[in-house]
N, CA, C and O atoms as a printed pandas DataFrame, in Angstrom:
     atom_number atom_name residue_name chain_id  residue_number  x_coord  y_coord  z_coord
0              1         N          UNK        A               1  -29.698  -45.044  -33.656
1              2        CA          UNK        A               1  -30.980  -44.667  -33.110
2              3         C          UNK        A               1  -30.820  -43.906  -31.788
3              4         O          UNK        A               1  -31.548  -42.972  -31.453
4              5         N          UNK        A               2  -29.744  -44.419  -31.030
5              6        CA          UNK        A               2  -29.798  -43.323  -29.501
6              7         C          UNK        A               2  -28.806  -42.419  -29.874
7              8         O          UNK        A               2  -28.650  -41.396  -29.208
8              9         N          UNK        A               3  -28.283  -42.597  -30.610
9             10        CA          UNK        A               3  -27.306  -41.119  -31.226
10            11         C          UNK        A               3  -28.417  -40.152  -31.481
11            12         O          UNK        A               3  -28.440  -39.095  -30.851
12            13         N          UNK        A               4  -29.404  -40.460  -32.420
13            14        CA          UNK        A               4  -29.894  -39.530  -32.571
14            15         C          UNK        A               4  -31.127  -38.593  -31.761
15            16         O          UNK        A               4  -31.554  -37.454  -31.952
16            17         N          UNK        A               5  -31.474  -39.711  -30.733
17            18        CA          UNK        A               5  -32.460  -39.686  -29.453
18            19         C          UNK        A               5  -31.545  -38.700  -28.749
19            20         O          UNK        A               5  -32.180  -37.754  -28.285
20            21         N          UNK        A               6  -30.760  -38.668  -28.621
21            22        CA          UNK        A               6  -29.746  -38.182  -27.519
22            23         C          UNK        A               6  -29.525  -37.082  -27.940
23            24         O          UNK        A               6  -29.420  -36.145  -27.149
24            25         N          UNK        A               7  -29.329  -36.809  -29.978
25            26        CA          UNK        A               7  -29.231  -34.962  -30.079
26            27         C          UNK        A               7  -30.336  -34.157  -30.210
27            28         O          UNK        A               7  -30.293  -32.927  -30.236
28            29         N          UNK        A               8  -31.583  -35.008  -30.316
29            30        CA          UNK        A               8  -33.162  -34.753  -30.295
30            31         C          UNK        A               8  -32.950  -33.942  -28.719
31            32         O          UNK        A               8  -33.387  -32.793  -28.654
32            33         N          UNK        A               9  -32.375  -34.460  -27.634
33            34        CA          UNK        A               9  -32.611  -33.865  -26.019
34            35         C          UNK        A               9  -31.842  -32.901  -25.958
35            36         O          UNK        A               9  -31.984  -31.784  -25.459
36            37         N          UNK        A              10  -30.659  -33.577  -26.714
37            38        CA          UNK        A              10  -29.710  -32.179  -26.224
38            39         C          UNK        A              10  -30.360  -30.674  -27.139
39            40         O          UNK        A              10  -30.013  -29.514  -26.913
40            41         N          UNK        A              11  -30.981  -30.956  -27.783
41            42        CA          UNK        A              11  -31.433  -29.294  -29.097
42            43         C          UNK        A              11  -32.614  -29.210  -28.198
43            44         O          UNK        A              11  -32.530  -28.093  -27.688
44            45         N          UNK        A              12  -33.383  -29.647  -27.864
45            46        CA          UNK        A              12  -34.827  -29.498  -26.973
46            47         C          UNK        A              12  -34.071  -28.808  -25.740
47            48         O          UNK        A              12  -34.178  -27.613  -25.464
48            49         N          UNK        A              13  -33.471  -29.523  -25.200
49            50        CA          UNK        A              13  -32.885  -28.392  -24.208
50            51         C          UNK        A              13  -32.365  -27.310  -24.272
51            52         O          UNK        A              13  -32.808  -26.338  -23.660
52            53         N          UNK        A              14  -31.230  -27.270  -25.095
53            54        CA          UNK        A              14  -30.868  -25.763  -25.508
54            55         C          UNK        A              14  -32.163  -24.994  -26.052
55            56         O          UNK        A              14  -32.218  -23.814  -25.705
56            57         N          UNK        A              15  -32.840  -25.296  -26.564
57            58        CA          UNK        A              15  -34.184  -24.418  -27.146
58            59         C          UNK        A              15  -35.125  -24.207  -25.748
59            60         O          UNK        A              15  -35.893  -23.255  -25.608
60            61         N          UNK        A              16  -34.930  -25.215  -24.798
61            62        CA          UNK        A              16  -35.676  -24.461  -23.647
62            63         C          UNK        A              16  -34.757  -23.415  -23.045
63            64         O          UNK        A              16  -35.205  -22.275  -22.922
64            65         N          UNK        A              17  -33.507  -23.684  -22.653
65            66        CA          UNK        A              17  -32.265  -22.418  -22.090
66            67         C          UNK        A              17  -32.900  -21.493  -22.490
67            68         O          UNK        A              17  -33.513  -20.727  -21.746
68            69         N          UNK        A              18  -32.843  -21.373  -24.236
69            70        CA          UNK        A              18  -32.850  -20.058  -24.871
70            71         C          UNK        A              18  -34.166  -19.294  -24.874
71            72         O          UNK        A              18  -34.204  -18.065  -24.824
72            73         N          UNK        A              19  -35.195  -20.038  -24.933
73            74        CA          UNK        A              19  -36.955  -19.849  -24.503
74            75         C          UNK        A              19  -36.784  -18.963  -22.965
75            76         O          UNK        A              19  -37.470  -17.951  -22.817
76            77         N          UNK        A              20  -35.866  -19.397  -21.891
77            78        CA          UNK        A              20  -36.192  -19.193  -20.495
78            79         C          UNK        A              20  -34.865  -17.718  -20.279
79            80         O          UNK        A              20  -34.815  -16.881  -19.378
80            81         N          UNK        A              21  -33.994  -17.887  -21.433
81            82        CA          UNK        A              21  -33.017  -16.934  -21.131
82            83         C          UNK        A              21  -33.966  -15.912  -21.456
83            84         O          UNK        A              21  -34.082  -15.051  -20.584
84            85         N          UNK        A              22  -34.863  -15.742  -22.745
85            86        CA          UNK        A              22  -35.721  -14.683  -23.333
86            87         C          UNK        A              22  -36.624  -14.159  -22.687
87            88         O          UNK        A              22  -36.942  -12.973  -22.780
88            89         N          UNK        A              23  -37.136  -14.978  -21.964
89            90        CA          UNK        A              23  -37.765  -14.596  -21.206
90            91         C          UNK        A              23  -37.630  -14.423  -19.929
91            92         O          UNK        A              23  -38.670  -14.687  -19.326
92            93         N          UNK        A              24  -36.560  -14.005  -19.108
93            94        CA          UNK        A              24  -35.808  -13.976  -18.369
94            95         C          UNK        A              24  -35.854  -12.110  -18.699
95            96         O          UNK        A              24  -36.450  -11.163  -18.185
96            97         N          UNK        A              25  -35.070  -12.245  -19.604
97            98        CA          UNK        A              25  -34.596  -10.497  -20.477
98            99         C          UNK        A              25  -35.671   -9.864  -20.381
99           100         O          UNK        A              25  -35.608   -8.758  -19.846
100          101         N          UNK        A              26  -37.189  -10.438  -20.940
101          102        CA          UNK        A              26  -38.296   -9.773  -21.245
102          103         C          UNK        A              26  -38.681   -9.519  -19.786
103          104         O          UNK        A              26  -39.117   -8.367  -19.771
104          105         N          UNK        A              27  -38.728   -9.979  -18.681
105          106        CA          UNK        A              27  -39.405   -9.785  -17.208
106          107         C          UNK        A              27  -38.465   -8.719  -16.957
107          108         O          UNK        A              27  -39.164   -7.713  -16.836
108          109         N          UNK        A              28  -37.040   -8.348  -16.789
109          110        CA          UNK        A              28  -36.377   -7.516  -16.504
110          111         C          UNK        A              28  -36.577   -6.324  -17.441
111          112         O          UNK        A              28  -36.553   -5.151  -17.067
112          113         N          UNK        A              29  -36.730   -6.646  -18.408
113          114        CA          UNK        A              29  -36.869   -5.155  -19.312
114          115         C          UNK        A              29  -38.370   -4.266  -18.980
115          116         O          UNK        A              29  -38.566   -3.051  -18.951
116          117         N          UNK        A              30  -39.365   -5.498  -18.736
117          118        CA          UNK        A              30  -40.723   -5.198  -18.080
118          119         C          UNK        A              30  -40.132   -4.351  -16.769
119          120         O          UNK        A              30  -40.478   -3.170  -16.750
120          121         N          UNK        A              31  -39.308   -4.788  -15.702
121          122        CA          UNK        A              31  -39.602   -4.359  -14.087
122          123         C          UNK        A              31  -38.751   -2.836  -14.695
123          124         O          UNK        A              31  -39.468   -1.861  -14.469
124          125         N          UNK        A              32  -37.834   -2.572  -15.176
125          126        CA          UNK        A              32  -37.016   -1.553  -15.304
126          127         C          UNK        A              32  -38.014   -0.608  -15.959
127          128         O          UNK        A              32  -37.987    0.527  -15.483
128          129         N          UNK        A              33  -38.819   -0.796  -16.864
129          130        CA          UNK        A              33  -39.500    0.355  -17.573
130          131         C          UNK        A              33  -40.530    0.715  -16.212
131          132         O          UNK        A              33  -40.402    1.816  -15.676
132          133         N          UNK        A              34  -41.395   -0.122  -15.768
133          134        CA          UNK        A              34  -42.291    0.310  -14.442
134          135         C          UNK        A              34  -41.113    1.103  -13.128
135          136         O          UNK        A              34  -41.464    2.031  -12.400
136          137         N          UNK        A              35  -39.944    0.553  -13.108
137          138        CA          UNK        A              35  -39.107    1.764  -11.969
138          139         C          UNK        A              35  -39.219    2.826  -12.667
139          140         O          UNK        A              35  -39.935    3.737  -12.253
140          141         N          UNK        A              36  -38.477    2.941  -13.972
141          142        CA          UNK        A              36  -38.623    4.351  -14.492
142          143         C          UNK        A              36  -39.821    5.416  -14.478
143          144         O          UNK        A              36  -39.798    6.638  -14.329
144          145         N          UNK        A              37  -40.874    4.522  -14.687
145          146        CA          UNK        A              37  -42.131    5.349  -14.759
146          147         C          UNK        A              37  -42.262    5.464  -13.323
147          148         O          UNK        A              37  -42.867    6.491  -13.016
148          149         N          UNK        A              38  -41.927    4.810  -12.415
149          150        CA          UNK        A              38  -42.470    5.164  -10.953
150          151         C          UNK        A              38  -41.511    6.305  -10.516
151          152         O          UNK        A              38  -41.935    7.416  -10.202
152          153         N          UNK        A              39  -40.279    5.993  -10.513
153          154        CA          UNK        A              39  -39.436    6.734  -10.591
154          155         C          UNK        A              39  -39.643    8.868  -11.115
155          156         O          UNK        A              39  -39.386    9.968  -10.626
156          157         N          UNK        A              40  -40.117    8.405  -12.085
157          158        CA          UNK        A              40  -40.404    9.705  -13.529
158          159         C          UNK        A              40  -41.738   10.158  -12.203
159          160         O          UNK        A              40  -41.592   11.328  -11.849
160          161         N          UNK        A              41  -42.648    9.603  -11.652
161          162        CA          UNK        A              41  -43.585   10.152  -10.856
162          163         C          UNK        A              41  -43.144   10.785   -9.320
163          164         O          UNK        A              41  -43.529   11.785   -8.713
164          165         N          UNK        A              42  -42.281    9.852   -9.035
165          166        CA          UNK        A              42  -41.672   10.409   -7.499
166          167         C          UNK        A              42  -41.032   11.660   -7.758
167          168         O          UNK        A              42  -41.254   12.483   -6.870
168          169         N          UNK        A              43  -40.185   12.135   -8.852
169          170        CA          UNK        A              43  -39.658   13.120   -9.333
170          171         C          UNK        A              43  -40.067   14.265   -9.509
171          172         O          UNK        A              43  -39.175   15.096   -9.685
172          173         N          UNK        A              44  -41.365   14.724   -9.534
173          174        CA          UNK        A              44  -41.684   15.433   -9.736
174          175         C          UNK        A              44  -40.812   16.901   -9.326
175          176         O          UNK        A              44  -40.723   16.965   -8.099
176          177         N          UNK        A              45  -40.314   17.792   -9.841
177          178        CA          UNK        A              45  -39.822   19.424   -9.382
178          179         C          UNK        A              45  -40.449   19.692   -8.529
179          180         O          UNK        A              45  -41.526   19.106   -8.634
180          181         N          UNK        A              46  -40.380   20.544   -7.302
181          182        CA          UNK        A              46  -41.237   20.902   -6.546
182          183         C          UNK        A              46  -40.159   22.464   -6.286
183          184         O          UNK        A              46  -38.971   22.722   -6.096
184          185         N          UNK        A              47  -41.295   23.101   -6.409
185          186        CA          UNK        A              47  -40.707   25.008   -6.136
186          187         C          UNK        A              47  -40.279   25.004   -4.781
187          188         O          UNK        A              47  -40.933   24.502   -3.866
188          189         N          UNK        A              48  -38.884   25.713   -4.622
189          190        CA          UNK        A              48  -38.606   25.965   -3.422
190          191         C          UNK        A              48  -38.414   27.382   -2.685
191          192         O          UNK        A              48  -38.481   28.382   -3.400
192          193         N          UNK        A              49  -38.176   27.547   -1.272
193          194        CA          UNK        A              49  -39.001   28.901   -0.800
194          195         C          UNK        A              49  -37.928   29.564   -1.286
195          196         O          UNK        A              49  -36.855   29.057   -1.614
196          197         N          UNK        A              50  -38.337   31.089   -1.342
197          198        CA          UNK        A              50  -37.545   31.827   -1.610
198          199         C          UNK        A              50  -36.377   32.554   -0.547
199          200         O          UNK        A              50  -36.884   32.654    0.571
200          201         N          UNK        A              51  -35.302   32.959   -0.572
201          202        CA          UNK        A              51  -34.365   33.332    0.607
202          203         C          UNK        A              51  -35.272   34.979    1.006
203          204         O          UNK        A              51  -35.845   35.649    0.148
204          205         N          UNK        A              52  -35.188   35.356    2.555
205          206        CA          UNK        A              52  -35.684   36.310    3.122
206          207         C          UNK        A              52  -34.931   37.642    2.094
207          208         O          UNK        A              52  -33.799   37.187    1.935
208          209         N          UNK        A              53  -34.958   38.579    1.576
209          210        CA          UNK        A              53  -34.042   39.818    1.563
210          211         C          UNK        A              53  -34.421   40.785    2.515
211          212         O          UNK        A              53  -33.846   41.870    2.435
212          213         N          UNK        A              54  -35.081   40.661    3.207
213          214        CA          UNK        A              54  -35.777   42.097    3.494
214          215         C          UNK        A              54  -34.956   42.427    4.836
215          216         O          UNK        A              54  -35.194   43.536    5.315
216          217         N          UNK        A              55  -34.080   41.670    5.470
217          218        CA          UNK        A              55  -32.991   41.913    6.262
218          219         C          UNK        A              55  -31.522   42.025    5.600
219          220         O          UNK        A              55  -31.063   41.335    4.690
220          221         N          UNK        A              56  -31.037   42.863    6.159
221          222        CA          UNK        A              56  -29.487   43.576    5.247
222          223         C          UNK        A              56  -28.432   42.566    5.810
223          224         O          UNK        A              56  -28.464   42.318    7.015
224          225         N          UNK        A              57  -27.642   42.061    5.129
225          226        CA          UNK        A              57  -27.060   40.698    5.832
226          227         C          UNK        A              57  -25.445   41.684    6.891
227          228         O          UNK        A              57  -24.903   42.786    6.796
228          229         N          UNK        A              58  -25.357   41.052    7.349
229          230        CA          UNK        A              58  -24.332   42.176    8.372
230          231         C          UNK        A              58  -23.073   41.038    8.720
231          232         O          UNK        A              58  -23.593   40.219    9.477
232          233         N          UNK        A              59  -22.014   40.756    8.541
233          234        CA          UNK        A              59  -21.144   40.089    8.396
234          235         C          UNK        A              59  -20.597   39.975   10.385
235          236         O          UNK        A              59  -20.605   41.015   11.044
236          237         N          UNK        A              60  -20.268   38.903   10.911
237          238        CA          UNK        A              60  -20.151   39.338   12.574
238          239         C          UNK        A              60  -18.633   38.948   12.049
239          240         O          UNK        A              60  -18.176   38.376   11.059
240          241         N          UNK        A              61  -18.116   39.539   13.196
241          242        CA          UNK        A              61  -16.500   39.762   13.337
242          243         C          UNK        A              61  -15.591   38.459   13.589
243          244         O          UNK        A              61  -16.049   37.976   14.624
244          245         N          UNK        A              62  -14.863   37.910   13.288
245          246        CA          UNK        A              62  -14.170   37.254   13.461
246          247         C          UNK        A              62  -13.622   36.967   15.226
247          248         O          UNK        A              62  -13.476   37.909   16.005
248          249         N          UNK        A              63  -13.460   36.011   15.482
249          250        CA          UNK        A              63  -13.061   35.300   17.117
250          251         C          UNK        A              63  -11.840   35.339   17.212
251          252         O          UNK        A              63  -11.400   35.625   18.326
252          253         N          UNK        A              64  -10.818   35.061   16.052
253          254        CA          UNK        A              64   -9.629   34.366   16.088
254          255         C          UNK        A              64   -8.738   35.427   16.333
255          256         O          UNK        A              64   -9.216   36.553   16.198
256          257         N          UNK        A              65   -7.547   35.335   16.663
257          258        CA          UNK        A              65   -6.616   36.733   16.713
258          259         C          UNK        A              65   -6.215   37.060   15.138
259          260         O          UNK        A              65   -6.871   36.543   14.234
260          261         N          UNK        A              66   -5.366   37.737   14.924
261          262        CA          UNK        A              66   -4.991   38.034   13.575
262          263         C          UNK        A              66   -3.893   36.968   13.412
263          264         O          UNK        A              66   -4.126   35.996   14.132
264          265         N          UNK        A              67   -3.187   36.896   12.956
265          266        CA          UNK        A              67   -1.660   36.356   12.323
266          267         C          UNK        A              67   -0.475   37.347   12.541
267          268         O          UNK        A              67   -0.662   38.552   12.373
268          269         N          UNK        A              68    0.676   36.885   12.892
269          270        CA          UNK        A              68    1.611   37.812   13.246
270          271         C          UNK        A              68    2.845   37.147   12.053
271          272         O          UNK        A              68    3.240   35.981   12.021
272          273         N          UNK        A              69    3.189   38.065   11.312
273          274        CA          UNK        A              69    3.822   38.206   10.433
274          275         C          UNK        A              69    5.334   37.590   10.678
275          276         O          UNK        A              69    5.965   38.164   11.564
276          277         N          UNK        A              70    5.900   36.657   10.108
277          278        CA          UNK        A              70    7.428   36.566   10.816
278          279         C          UNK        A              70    8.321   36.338    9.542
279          280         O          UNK        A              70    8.033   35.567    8.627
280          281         N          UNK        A              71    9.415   37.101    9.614
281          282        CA          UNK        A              71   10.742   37.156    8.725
282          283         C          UNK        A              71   11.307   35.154    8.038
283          284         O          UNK        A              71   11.707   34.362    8.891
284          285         N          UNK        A              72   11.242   34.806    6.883
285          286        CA          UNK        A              72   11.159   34.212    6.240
286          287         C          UNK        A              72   13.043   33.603    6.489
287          288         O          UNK        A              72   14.077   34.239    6.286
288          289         N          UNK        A              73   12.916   32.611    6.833
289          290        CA          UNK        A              73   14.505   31.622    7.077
290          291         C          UNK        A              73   15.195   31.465    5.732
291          292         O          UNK        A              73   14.642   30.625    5.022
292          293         N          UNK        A              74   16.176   32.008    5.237
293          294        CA          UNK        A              74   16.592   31.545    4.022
294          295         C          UNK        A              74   18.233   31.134    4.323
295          296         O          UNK        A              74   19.093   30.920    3.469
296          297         N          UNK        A              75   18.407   31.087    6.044
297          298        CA          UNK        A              75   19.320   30.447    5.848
298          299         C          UNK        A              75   19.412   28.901    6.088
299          300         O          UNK        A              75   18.281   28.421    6.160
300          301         N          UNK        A              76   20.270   28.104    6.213
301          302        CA          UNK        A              76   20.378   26.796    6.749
302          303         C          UNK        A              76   21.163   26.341    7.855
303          304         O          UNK        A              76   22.378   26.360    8.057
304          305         N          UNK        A              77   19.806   25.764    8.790
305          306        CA          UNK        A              77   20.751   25.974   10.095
306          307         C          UNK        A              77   21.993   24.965   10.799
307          308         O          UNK        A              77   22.026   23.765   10.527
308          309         N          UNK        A              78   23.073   25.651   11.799
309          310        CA          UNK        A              78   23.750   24.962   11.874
310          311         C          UNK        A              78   23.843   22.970   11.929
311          312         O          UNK        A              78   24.606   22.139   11.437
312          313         N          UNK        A              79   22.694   22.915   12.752
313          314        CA          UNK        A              79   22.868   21.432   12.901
314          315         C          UNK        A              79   22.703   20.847   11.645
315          316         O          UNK        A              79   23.328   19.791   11.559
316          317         N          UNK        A              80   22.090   21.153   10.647
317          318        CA          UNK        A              80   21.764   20.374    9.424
318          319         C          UNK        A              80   23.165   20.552    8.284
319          320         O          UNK        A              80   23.205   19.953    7.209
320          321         N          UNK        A              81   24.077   21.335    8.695
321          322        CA          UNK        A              81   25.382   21.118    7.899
322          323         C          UNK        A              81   25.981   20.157    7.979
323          324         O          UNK        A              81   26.331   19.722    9.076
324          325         N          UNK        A              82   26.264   19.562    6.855
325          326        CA          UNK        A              82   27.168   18.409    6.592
326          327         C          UNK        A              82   28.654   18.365    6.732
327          328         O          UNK        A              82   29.382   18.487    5.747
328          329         N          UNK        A              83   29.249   18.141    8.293
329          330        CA          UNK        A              83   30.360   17.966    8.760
330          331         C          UNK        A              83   31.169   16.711    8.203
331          332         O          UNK        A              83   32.336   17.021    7.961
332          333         N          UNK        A              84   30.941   15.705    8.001
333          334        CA          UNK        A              84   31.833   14.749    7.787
334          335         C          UNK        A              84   32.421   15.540    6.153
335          336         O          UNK        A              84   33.465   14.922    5.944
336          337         N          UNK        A              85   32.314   16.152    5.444
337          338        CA          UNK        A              85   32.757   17.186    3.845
338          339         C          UNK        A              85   33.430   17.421    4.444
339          340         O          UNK        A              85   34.382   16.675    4.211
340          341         N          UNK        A              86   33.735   18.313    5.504
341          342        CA          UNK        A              86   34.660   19.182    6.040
342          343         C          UNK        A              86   36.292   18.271    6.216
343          344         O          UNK        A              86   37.407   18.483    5.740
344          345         N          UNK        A              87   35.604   16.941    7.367
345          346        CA          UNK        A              87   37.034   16.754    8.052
346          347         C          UNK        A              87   37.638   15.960    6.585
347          348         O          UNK        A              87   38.821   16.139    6.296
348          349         N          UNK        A              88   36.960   15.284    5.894
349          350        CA          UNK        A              88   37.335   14.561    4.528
350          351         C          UNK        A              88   38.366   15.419    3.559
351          352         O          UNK        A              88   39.439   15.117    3.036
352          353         N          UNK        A              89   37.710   16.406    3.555
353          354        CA          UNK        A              89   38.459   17.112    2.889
354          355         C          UNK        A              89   40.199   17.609    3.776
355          356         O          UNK        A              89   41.104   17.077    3.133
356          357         N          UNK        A              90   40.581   18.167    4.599
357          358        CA          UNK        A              90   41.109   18.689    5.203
358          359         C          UNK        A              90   42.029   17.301    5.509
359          360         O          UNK        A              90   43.228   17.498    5.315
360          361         N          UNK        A              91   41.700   15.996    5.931
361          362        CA          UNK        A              91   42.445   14.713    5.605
362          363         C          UNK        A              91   43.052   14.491    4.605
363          364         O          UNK        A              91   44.096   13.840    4.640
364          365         N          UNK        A              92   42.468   15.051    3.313
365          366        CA          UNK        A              92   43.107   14.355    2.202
366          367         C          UNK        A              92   44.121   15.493    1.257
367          368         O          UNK        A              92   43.822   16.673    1.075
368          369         N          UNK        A              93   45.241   14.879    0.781
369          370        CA          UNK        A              93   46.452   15.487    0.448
370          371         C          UNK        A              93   46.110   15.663   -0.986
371          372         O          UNK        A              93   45.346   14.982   -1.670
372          373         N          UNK        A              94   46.795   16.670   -1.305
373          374        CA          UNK        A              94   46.565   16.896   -3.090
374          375         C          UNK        A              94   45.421   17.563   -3.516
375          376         O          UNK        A              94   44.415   17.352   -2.838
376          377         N          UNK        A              95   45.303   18.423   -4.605
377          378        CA          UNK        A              95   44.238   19.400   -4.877
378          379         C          UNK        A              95   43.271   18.264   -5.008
379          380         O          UNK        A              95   43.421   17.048   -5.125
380          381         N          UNK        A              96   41.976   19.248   -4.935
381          382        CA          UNK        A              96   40.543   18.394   -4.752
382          383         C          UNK        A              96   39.106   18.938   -5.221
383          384         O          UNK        A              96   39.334   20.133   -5.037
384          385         N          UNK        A              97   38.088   18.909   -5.588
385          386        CA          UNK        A              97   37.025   19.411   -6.024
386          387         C          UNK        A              97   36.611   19.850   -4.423
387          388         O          UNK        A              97   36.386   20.980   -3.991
388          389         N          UNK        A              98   36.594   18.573   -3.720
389          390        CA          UNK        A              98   35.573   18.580   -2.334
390          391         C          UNK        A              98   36.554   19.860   -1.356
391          392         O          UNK        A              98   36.025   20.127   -0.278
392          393         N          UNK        A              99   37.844   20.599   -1.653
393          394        CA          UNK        A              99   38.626   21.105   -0.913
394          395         C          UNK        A              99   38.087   22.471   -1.143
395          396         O          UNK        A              99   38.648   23.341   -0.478
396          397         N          UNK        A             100   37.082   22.881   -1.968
397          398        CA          UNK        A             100   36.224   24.137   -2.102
398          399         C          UNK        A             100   35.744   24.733   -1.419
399          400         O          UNK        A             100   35.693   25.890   -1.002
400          401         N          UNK        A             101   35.046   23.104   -1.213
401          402        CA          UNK        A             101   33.109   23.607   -0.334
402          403         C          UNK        A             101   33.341   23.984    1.122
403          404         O          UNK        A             101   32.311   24.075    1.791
404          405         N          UNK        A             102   34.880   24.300    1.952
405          406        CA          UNK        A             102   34.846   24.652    3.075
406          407         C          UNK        A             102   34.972   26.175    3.310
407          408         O          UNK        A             102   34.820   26.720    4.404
408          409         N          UNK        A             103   35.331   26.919    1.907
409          410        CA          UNK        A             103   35.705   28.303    1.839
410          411         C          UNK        A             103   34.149   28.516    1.354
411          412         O          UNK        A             103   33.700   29.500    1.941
412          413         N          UNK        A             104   33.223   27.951    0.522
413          414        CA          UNK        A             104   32.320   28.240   -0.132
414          415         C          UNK        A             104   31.185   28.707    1.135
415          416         O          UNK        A             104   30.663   29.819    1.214
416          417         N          UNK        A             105   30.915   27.303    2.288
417          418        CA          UNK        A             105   30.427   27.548    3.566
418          419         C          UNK        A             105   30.746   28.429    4.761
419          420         O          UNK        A             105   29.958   28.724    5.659
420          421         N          UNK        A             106   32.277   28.887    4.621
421          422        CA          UNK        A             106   32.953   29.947    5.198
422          423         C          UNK        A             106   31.788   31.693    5.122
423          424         O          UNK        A             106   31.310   32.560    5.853
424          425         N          UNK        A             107   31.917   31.104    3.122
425          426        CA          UNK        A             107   31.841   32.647    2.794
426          427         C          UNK        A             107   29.940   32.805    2.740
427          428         O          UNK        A             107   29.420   33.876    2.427
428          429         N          UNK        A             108   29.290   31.830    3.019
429          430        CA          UNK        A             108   27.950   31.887    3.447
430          431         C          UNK        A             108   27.558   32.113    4.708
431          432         O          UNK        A             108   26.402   32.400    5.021
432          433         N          UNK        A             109   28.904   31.944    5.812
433          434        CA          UNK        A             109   28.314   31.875    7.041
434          435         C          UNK        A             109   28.662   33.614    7.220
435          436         O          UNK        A             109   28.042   34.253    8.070
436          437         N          UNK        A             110   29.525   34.172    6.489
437          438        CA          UNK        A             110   29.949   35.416    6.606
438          439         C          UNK        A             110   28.362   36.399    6.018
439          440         O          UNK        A             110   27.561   37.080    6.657
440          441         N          UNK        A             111   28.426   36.144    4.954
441          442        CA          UNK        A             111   26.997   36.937    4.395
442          443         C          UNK        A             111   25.979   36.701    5.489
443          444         O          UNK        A             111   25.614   37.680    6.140
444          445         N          UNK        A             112   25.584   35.750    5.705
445          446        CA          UNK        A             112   24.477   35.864    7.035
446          447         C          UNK        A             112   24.867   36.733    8.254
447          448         O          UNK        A             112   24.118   37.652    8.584
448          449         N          UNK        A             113   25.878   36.512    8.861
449          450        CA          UNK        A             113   26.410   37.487    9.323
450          451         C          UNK        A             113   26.301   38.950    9.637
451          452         O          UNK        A             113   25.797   39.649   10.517
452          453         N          UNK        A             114   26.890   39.086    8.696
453          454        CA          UNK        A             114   26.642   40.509    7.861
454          455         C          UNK        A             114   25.001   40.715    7.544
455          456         O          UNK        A             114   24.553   41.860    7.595
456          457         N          UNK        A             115   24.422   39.980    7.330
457          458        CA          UNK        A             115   22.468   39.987    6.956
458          459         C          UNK        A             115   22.110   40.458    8.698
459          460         O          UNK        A             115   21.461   41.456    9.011
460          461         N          UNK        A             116   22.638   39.592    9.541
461          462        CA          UNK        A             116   21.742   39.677   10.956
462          463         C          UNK        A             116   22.334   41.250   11.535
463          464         O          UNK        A             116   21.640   42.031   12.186
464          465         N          UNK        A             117   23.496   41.444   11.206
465          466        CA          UNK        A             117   24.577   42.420   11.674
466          467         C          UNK        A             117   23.449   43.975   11.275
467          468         O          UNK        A             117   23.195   44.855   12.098
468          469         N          UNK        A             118   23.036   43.945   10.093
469          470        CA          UNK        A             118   22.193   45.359    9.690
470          471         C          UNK        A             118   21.013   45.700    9.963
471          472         O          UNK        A             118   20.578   46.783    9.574
């Protein structure tokens, strides 16, 4: 008998939840359609003025100085060469890959050279 008293409350309640959730949905679906329509009224297009033409537009001159053009660095400068290659190499006995790159930097510092020289 209270088993069944007890699922009598518990279904009455869920049937009120679901009564108050619905109508819960229905008040919000109500306020959203009245923004829209208020909304849809505040909106209205409104024409805007037209720009003057009847003055010839005249461009004013620039303030700034110009830009002065300068010759483009394509070499790499001394401090940023990688010295410790050098003495490594020149330390160590017996042919070497790394025993190249000191004739290779030789023959780059020569072409620049020769670039500033003309």
């Amino acid at each position: 008998m209270e088993r069944a008293r007890f699922a009598h409350q518990v279904a009455e309640k869920r049937r009120l939840i679901k009564q108050y959730k619905m109508e819960r949905e229905r008040q919000q679906k109500l306020e959203e359609e009245e923004e829209i329509k208020r909304l849809r009224k505040e909106l209205i297009p409104k024409a805007q003025l037209m720009p003057y033409f009847d003055r010839p537009f005249v461009p004013r001159r620039s303030e700034k100085q110009p830009t002065v053009p300068r010759e483009p660095k394509f070499c790499i400068p001394r401090h940023k060469k990688i010295k410790c290659c050098r003495m490594s190499c020149n330390d160590m006995s017996g042919p070497s890959q790394l025993q190249h790159l000191p004739s290779s930097v030789e023959k780059a510092e020569a072409l620049y050279k020769n670039r500033i020289l003309q």
